[in-house]
N, C-alpha and C positions, 0 to 999 in steps of 0.2 A: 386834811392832811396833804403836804406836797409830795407832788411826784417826782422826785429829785432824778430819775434817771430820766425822764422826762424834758425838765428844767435842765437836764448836762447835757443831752443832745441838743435842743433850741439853742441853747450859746453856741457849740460848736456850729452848728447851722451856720448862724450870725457870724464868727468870727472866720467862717469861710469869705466872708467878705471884705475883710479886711489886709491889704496889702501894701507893704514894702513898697512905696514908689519905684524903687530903684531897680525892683525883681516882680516879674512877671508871674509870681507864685504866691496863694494863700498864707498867711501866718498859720495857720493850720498845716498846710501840709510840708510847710519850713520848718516845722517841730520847734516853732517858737512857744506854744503852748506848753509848760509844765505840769500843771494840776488845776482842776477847776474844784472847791466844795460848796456843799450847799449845807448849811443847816439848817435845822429844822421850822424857823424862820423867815425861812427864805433869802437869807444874806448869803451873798458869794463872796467867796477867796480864789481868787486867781494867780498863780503863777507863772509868769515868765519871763522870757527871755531875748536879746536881740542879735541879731546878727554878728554885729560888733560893738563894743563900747560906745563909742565915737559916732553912732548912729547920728545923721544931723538930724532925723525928722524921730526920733524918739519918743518927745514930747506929746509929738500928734497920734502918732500910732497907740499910743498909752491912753490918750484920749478916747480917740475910735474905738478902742479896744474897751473900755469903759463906758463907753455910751451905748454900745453893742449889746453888753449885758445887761444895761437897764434896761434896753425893750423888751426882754425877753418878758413872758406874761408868767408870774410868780415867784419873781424877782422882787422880794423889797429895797435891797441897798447892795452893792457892791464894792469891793475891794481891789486893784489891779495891783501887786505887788512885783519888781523888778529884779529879776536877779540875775547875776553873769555865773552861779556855782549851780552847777558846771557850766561852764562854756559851749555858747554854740558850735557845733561844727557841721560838716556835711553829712554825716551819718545818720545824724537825726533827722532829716528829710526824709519826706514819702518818696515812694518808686515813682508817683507818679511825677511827684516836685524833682527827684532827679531826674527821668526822664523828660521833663519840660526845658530844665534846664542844661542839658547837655552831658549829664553828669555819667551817663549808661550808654 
């Protein structure tokens, strides 16, 4: 049986490593992340989101962000799915992603 809370921390883990070229901050703590699930299979669904539409490096980040969760160990396949509803704002940043960024 998986340890799915287990397996949801590991990806966050990982997805702490993935970042925005453009900003000095995790996609984690930019509250790019929406929802991550695991069923009972070990398949993820991913949620998110990106700064702005228009993102030029989108594509990669989607990437990274997808190769991130396949190393996780009890990970069979993964999903990255994109969505702008709701829209990113600055709100959904950590304290700490605003306080990196100037924001506090």
């Amino acid at each position: 049986m998986l340890n799915k809370v287990k397996i949801e921390m590991d990806i966050y883990e990982k997805l702490r490593t993935v970042f925005d070229p453009e900003i000095p901050v995790n996609i984690v703590e930019l509250g790019l992340i929406y929802s991550v699930t695991i069923n009972d299979d070990g398949y993820v669904n991913l949620s998110m989101t990106l700064t702005a539409p228009a993102c030029p490096v989108a594509g990669e980040i989607i990437r990274e962000v997808d190769e991130k969760i396949r190393e996780v160990e009890g990970v069979k396949d993964a999903n990255v799915m994109l969505t702008f509803d709701p829209p990113w704002n600055r709100d959904m940043m950590s304290e700490e992603a605003k306080l990196e960024l100037g924001f506090l």
